[in-house]
Backbone and ligand atoms as CSV (ligand in chain L), in Angstrom:
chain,resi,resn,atom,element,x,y,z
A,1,UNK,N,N,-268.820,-13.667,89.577
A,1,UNK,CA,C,-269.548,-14.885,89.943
A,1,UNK,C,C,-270.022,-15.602,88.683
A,2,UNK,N,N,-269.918,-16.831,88.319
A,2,UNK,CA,C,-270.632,-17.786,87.547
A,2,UNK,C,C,-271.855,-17.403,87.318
A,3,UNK,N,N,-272.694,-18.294,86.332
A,3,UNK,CA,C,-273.791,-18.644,86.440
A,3,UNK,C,C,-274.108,-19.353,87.220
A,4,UNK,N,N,-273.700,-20.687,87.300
A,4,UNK,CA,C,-273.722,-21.499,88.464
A,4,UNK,C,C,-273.864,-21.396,90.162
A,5,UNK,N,N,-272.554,-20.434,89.783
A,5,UNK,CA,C,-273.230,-19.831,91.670
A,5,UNK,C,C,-274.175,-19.001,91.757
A,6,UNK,N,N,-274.546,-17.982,90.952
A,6,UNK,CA,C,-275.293,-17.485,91.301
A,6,UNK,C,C,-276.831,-17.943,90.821
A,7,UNK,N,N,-277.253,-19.139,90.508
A,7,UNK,CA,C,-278.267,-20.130,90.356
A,7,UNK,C,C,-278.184,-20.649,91.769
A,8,UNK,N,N,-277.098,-21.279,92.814
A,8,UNK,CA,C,-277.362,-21.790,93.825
A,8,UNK,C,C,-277.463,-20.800,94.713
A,9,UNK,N,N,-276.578,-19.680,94.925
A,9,UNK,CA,C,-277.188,-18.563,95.885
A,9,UNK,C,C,-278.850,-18.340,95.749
A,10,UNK,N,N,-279.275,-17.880,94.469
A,10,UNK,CA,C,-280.529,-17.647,94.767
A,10,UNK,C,C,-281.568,-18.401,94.810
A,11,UNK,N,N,-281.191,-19.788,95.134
A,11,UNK,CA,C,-281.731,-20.999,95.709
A,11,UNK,C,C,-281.759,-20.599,96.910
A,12,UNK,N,N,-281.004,-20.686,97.710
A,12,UNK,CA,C,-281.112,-20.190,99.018
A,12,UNK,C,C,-281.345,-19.076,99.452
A,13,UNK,N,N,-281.645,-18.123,98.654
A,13,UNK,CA,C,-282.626,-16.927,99.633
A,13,UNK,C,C,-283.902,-17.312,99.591
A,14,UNK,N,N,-284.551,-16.560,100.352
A,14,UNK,CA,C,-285.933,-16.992,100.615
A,14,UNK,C,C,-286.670,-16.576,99.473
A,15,UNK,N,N,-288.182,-17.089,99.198
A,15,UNK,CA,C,-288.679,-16.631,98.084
A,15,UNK,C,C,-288.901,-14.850,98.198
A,16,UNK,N,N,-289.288,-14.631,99.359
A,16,UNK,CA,C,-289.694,-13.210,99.012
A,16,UNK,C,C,-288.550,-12.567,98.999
A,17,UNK,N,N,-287.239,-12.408,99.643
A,17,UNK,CA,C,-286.030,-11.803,99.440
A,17,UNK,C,C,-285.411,-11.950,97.749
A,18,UNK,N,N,-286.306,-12.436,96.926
A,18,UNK,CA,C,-285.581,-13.385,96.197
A,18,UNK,C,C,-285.048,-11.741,94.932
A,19,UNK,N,N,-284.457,-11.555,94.306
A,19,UNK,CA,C,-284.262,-10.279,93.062
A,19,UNK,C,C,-285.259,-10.731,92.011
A,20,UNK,N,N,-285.148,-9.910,91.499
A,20,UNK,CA,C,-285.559,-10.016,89.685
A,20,UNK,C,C,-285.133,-10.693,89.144
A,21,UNK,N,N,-285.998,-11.545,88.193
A,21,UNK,CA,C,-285.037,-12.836,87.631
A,21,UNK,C,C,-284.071,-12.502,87.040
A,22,UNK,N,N,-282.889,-13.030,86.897
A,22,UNK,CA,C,-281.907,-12.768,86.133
A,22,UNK,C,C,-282.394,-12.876,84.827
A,23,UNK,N,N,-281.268,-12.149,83.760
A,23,UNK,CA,C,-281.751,-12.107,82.087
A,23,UNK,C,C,-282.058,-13.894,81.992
A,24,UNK,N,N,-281.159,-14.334,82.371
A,24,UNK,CA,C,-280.914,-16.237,82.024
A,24,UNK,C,C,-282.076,-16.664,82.365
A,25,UNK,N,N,-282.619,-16.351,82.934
A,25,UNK,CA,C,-283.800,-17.478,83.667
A,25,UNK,C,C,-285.526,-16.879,82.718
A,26,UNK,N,N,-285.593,-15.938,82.658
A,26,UNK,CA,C,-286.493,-15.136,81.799
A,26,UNK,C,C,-286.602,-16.079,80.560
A,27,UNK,N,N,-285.502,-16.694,79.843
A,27,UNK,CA,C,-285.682,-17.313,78.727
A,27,UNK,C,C,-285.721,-19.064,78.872
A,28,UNK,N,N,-285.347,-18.999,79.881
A,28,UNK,CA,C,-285.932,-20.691,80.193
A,28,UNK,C,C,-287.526,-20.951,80.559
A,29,UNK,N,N,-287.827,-21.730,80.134
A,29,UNK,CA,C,-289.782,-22.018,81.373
A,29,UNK,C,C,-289.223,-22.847,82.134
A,30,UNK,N,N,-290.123,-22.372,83.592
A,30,UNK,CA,C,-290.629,-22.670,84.694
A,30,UNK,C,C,-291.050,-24.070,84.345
A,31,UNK,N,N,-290.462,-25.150,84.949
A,31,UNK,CA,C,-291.427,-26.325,85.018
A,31,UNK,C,C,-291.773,-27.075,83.655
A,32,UNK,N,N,-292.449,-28.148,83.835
A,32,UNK,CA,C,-292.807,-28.806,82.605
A,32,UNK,C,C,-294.129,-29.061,82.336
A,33,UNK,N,N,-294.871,-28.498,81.472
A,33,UNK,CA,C,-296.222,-28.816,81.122
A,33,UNK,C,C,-296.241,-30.021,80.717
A,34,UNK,N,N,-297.738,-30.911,80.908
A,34,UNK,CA,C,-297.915,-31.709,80.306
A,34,UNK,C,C,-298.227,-31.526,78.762
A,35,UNK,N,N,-298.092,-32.482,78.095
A,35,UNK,CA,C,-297.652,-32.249,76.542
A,35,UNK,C,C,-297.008,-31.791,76.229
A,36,UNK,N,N,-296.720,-31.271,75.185
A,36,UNK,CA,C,-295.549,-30.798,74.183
A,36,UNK,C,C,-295.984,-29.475,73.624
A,37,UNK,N,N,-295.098,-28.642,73.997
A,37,UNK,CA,C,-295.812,-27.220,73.074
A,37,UNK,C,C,-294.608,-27.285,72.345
A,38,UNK,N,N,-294.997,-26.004,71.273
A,38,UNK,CA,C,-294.378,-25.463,70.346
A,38,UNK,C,C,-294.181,-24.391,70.051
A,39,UNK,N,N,-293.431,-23.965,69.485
A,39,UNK,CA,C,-292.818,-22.081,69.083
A,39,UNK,C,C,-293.442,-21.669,68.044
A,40,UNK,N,N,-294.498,-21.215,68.249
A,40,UNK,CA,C,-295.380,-20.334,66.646
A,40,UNK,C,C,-294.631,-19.580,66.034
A,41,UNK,N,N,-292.911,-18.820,65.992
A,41,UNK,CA,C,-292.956,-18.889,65.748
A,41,UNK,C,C,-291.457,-19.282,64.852
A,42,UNK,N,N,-290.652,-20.533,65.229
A,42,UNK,CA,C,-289.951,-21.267,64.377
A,42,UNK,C,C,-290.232,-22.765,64.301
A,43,UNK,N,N,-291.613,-22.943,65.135
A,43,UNK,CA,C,-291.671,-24.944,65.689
A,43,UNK,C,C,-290.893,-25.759,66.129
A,44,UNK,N,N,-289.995,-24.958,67.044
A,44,UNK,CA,C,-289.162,-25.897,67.829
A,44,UNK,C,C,-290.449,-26.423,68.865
A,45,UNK,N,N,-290.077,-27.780,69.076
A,45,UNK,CA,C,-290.558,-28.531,70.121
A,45,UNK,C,C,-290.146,-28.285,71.514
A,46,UNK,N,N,-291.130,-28.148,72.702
A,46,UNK,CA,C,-290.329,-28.367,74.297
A,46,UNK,C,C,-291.520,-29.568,74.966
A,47,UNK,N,N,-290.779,-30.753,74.977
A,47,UNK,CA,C,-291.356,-31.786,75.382
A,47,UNK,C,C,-290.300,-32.434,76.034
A,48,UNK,N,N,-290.786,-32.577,77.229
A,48,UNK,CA,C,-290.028,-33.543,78.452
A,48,UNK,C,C,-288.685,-32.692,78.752
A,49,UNK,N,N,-289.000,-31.399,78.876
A,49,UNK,CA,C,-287.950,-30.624,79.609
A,49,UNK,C,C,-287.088,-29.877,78.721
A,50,UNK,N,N,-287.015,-30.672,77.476
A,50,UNK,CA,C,-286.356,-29.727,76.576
A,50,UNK,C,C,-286.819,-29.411,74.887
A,51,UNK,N,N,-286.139,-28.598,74.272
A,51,UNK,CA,C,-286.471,-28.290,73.201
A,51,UNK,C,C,-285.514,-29.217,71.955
A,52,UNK,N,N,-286.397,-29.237,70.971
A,52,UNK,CA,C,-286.020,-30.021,69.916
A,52,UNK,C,C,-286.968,-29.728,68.499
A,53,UNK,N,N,-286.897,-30.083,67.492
A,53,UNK,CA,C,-287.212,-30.299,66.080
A,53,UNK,C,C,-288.608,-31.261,65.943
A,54,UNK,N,N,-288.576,-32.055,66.441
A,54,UNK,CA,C,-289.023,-33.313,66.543
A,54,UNK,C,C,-290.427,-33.049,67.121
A,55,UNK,N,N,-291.787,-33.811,66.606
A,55,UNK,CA,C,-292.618,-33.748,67.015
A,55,UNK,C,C,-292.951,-34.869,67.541
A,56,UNK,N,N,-293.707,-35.428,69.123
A,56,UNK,CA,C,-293.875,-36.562,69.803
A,56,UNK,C,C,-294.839,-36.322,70.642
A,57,UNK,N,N,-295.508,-35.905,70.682
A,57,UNK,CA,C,-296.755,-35.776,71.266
A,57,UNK,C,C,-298.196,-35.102,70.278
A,58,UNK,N,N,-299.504,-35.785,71.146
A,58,UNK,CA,C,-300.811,-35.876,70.509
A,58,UNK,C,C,-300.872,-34.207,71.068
A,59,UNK,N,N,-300.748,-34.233,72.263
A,59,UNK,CA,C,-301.244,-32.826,73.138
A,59,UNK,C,C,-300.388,-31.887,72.527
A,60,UNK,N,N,-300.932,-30.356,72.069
A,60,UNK,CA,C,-299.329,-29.756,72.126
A,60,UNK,C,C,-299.874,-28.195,72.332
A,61,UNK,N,N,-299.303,-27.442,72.695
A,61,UNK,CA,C,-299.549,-26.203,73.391
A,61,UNK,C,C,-298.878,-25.269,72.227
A,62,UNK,N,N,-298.852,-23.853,73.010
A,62,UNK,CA,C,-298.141,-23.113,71.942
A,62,UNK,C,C,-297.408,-22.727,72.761
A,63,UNK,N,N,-296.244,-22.183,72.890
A,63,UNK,CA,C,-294.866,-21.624,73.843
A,63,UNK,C,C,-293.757,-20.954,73.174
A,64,UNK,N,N,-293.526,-19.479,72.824
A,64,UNK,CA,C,-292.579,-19.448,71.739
A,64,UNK,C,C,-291.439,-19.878,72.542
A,65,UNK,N,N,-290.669,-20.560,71.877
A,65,UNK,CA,C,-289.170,-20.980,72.678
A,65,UNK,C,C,-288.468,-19.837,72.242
A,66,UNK,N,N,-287.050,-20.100,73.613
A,66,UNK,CA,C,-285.769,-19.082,74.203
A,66,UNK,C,C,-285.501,-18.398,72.798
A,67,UNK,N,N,-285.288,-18.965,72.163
A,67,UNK,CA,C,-284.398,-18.323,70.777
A,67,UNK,C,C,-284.894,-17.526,70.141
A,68,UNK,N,N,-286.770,-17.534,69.977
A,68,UNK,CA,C,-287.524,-16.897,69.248
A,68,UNK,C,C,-287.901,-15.904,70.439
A,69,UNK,N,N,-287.778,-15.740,71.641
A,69,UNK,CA,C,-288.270,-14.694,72.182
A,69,UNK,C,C,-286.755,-13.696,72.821
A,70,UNK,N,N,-285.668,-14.122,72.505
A,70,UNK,CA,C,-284.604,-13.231,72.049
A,70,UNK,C,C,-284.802,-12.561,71.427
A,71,UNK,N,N,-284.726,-13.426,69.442
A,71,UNK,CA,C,-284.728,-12.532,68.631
A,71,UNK,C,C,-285.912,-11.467,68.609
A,72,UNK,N,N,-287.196,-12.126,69.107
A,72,UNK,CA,C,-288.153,-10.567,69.394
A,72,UNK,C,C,-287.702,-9.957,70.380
A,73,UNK,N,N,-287.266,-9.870,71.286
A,73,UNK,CA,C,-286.450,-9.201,72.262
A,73,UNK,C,C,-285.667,-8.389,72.034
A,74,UNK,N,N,-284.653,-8.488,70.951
A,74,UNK,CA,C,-283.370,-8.395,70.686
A,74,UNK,C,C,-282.363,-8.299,71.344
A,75,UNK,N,N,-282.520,-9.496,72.753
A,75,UNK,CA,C,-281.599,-9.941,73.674
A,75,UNK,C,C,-280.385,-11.098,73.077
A,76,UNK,N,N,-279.441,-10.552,72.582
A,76,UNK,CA,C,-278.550,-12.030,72.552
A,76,UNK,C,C,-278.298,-12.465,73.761
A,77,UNK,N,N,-277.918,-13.991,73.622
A,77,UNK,CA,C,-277.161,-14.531,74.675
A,77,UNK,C,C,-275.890,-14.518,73.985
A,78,UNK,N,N,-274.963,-14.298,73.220
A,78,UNK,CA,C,-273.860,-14.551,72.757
A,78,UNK,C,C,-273.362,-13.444,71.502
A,79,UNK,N,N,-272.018,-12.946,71.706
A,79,UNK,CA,C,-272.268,-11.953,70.332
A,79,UNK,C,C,-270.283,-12.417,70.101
A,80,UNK,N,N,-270.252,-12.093,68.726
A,80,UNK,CA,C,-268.655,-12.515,68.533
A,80,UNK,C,C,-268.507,-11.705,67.307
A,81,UNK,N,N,-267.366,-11.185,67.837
A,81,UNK,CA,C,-266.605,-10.312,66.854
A,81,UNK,C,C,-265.772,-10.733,65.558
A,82,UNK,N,N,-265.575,-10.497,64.639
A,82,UNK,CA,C,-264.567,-10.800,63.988
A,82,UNK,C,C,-263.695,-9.331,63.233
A,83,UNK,N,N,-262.322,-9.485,63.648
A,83,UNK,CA,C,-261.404,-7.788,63.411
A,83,UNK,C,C,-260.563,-7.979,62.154
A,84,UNK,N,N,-259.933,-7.827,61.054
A,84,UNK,CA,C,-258.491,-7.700,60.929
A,84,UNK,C,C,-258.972,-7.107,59.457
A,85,UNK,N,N,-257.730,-6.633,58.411
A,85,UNK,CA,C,-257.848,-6.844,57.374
A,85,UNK,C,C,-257.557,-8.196,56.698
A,86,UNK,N,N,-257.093,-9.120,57.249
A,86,UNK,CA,C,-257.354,-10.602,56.722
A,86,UNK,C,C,-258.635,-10.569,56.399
A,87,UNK,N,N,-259.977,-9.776,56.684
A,87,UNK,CA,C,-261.114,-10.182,56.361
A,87,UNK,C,C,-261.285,-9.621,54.993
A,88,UNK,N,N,-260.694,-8.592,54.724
A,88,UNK,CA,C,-260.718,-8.057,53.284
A,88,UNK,C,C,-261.589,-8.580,51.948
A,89,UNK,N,N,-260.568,-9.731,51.731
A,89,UNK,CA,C,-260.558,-10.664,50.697
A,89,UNK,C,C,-261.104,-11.811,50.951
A,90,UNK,N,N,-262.146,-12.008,52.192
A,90,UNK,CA,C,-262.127,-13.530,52.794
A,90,UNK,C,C,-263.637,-13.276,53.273
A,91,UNK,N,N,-264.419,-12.226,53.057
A,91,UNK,CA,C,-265.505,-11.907,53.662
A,91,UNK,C,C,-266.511,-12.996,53.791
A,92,UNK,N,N,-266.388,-13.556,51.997
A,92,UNK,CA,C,-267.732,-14.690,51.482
A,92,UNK,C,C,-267.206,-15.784,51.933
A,93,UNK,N,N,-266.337,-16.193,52.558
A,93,UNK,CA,C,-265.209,-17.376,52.577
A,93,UNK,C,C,-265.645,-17.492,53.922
A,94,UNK,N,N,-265.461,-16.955,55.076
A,94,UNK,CA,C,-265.729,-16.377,56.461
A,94,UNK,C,C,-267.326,-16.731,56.717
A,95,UNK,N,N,-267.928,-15.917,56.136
A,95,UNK,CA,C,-269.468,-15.470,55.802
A,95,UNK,C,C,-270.169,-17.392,55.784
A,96,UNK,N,N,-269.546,-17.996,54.898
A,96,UNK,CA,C,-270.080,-19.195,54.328
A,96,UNK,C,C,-269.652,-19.708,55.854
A,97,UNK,N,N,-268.831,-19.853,56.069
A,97,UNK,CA,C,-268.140,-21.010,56.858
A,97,UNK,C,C,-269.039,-20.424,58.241
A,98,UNK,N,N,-269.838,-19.305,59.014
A,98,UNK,CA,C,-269.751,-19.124,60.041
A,98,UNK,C,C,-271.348,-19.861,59.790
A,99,UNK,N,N,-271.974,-19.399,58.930
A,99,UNK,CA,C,-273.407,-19.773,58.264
A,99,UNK,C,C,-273.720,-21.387,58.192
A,100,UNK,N,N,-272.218,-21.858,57.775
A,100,UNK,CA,C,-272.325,-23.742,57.754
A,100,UNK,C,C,-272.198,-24.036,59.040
A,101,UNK,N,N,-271.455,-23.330,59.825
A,101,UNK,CA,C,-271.413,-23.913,61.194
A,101,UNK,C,C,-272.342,-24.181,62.177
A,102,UNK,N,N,-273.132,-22.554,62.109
A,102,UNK,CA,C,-274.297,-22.059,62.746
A,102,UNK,C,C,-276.032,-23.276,62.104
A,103,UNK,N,N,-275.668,-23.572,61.242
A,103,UNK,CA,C,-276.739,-24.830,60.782
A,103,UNK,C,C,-276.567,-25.482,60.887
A,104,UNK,N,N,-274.999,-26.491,61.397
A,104,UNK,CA,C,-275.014,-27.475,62.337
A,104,UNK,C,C,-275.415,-27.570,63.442
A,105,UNK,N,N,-274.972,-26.736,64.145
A,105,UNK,CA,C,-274.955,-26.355,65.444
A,105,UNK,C,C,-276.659,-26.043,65.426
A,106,UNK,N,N,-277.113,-25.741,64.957
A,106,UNK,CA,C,-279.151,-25.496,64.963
A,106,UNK,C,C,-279.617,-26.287,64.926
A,107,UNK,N,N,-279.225,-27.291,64.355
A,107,UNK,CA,C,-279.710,-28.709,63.688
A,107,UNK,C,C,-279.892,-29.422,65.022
A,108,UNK,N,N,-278.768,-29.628,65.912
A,108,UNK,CA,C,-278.678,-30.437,66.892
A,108,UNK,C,C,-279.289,-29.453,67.838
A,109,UNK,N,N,-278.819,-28.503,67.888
A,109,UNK,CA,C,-279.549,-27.491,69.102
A,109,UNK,C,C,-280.612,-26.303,68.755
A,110,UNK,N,N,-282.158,-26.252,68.968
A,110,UNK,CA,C,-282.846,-25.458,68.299
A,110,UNK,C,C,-282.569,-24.196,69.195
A,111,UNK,N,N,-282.055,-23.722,70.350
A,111,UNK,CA,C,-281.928,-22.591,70.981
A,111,UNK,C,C,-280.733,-21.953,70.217
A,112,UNK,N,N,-279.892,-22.469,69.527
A,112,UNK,CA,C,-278.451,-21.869,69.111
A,112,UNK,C,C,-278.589,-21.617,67.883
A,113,UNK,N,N,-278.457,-20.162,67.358
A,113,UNK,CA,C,-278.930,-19.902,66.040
A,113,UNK,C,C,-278.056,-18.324,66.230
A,114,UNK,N,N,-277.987,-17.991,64.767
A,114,UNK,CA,C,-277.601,-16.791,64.440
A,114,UNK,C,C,-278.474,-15.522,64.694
A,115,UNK,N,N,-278.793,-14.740,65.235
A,115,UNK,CA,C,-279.734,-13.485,65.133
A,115,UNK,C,C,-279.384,-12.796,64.672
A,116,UNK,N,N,-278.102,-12.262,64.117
A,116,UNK,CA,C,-278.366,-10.996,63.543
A,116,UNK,C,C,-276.377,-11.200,62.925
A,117,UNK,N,N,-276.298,-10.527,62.002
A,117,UNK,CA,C,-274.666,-10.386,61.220
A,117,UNK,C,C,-274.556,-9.064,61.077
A,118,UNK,N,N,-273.863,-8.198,61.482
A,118,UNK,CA,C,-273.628,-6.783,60.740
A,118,UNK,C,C,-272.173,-6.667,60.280
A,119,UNK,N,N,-271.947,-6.174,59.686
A,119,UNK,CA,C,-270.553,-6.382,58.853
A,119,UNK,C,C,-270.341,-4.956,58.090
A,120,UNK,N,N,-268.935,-4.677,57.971
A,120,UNK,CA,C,-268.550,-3.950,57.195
A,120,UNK,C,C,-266.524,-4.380,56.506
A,121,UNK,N,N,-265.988,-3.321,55.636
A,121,UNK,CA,C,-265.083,-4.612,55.592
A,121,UNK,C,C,-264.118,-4.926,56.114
A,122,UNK,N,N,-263.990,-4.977,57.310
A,122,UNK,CA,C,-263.095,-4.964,58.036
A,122,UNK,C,C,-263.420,-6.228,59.644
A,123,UNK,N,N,-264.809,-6.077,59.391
A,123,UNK,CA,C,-265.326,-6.362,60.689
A,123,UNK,C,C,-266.694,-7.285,60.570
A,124,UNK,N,N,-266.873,-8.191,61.067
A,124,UNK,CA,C,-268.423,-9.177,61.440
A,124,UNK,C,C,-268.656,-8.908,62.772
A,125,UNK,N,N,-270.007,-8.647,63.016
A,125,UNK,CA,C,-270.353,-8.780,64.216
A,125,UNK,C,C,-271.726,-10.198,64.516
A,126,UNK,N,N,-271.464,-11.075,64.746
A,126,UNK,CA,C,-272.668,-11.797,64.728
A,126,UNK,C,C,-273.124,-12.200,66.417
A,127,UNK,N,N,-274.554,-11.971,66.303
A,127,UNK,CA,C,-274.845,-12.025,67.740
A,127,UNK,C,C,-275.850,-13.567,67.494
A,128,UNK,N,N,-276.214,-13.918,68.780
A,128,UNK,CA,C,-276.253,-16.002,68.677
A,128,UNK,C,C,-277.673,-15.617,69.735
A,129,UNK,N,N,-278.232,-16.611,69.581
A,129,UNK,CA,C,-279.584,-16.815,70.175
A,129,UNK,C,C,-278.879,-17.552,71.841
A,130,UNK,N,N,-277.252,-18.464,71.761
A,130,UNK,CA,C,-277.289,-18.681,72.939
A,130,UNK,C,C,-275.927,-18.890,72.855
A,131,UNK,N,N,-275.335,-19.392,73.827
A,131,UNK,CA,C,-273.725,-19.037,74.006
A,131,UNK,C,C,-272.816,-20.174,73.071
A,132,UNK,N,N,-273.490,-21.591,73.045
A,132,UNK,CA,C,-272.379,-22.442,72.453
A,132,UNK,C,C,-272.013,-22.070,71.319
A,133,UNK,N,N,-272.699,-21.519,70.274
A,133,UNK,CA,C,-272.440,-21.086,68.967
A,133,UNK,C,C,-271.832,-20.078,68.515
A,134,UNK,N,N,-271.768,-19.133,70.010
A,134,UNK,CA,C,-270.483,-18.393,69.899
A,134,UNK,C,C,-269.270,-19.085,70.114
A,135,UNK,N,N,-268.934,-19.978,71.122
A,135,UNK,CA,C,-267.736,-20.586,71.063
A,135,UNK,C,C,-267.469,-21.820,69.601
A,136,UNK,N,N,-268.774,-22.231,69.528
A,136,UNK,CA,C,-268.653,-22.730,67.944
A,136,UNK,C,C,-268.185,-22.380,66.570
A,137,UNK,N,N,-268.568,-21.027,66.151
A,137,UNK,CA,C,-267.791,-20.337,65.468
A,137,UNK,C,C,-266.470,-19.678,65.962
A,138,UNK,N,N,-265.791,-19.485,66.992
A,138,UNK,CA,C,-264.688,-18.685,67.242
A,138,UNK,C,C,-263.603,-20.177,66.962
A,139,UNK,N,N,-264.047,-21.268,67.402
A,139,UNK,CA,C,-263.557,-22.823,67.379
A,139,UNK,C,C,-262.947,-22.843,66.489
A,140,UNK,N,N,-264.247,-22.838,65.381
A,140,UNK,CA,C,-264.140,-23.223,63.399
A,140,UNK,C,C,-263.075,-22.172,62.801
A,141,UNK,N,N,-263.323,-20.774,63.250
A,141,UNK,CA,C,-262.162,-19.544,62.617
A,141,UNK,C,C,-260.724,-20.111,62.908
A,142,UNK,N,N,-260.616,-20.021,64.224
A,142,UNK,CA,C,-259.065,-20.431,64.897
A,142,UNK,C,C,-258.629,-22.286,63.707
A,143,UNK,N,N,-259.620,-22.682,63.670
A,143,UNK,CA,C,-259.302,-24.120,62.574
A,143,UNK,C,C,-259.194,-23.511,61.316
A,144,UNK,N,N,-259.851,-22.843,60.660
A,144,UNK,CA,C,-259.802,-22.626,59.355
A,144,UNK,C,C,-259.031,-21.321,59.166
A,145,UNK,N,N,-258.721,-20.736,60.163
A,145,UNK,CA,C,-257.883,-19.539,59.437
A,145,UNK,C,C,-257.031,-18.409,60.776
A,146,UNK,N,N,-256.693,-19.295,61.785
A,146,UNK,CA,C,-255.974,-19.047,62.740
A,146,UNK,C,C,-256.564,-18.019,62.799
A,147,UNK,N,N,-255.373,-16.998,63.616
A,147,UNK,CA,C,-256.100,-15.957,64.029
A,147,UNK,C,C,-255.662,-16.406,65.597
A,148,UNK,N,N,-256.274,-15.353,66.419
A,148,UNK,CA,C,-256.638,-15.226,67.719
A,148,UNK,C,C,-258.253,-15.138,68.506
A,149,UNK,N,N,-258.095,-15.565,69.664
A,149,UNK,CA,C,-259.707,-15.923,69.761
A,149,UNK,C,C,-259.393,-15.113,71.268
A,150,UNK,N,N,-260.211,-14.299,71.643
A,150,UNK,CA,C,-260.578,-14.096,73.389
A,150,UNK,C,C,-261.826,-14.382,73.485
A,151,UNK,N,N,-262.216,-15.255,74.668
A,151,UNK,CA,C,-263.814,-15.258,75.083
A,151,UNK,C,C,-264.346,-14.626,76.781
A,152,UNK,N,N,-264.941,-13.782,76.563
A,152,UNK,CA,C,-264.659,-12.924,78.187
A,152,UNK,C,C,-266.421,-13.438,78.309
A,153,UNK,N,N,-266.598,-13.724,79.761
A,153,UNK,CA,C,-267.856,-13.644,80.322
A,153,UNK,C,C,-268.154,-12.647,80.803
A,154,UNK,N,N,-269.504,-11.938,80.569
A,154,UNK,CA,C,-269.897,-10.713,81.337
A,154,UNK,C,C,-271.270,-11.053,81.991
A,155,UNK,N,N,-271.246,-11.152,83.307
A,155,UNK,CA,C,-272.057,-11.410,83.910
A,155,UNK,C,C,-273.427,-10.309,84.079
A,156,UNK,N,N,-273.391,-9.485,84.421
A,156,UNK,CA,C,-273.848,-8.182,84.169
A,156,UNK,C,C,-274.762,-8.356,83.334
A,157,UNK,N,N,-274.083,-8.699,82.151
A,157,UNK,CA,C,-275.393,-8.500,81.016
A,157,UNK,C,C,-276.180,-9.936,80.798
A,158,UNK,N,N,-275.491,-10.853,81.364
A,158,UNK,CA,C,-275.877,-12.657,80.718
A,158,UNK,C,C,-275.319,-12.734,79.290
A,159,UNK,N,N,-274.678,-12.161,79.200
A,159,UNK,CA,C,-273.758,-12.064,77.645
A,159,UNK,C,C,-272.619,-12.421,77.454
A,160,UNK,N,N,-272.280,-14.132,76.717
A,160,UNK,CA,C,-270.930,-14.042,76.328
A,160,UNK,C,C,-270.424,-13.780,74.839
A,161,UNK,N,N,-269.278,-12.726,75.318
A,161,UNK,CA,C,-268.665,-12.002,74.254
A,161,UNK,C,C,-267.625,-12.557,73.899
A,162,UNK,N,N,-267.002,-12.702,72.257
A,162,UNK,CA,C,-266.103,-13.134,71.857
A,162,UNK,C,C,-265.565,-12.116,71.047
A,163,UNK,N,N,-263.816,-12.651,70.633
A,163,UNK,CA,C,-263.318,-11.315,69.791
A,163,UNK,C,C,-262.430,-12.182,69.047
A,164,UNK,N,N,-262.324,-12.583,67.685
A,164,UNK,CA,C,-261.579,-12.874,66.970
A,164,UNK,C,C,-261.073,-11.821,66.158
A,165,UNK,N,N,-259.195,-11.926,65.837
A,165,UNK,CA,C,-259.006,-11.095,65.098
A,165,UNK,C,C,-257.591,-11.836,64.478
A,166,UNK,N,N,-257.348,-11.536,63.113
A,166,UNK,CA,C,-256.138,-11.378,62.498
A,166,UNK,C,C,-256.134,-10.284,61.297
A,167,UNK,N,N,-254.605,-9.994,61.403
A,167,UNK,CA,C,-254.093,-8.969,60.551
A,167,UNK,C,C,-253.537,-9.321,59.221
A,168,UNK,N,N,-253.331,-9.487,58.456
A,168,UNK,CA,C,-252.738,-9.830,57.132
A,168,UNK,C,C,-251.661,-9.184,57.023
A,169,UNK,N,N,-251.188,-8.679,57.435
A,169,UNK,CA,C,-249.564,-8.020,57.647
A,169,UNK,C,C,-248.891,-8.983,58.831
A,170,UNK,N,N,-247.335,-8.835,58.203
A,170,UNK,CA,C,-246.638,-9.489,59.229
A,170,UNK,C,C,-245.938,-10.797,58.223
L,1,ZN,ZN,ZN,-289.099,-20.513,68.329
């Protein structure tokens, strides 16, 4: 099942039948306060429904936003692999380019951020505060250095997983 459907199914059960919130919904807020709060602790803004950089209001609350209560969590919404010995020789090359991407992609979106890189040399593992920036970097690899990309949804966890890989042989 989607996210999607299963956002409108549990629209329609009743409130008390209703489950445990799903992981997804835990990191969104309920509703919209008046004024503008903020994330103590990266200062993303959530004013008028969503989050942003930008400060626009006199009133402002405190609220850590989705991204910052992941990374204290240590819930990703998004994790992506990278496999091959092509990474060998290409680690800092890779490394830079996933890092330039991931600060675009933050810039415009304060929920989408890097949480965590583990690496060894063969392998990146970087896990994302939310899903586009996993498909953002798997995007940029397949452009800058082919390869193969799978992106599997796992519902189960609220986790989308990615797997890039190339081999340098061949
Ligand atoms: Zn924050």
């Amino acid at each position: 099942m989607t996210t999607i459907q299963a956002r409108v199914k549990r629209k329609q059960m009743r409130r008390d039948m209703q489950p445990q919130a799903h992981i997804h919904d835990s990191y969104r807020p309920r509703g919209r306060n008046a004024g503008a709060s903020r994330c103590p602790d990266c200062g993303a803004i959530y004013d008028g429904g969503r989050w942003t950089w930008r400060v626009s209001a006199e009133q402002m609350h405190q609220l850590q936003c989705p991204a910052c209560k992941r990374i204290h969590e240590q819930a990703p919404a998004g994790e992506i692999t990278f496999d091959g010995d092509y990474l060998l020789d290409r680690k800092d090359e890779v490394l830079a380019l996933l890092h330039h991407q991931a600060d675009g992609e933050s810039k415009e979106h304060p929920l989408e951020r890097i949480m965590d890189i583990q690496q060894n040399p063969e392998h990146i593992v970087v896990q994302t505060t939310g899903p586009h920036l996993v498909r953002r970097l798997g995007a940029a690899m397949l452009h800058a250095h082919q390869g193969t990309l799978e992106i599997s949804y796992r519902d189960n966890e609220g986790l989308l997983r990615a797997h890039w890989a190339r081999s340098s042989v061949k």
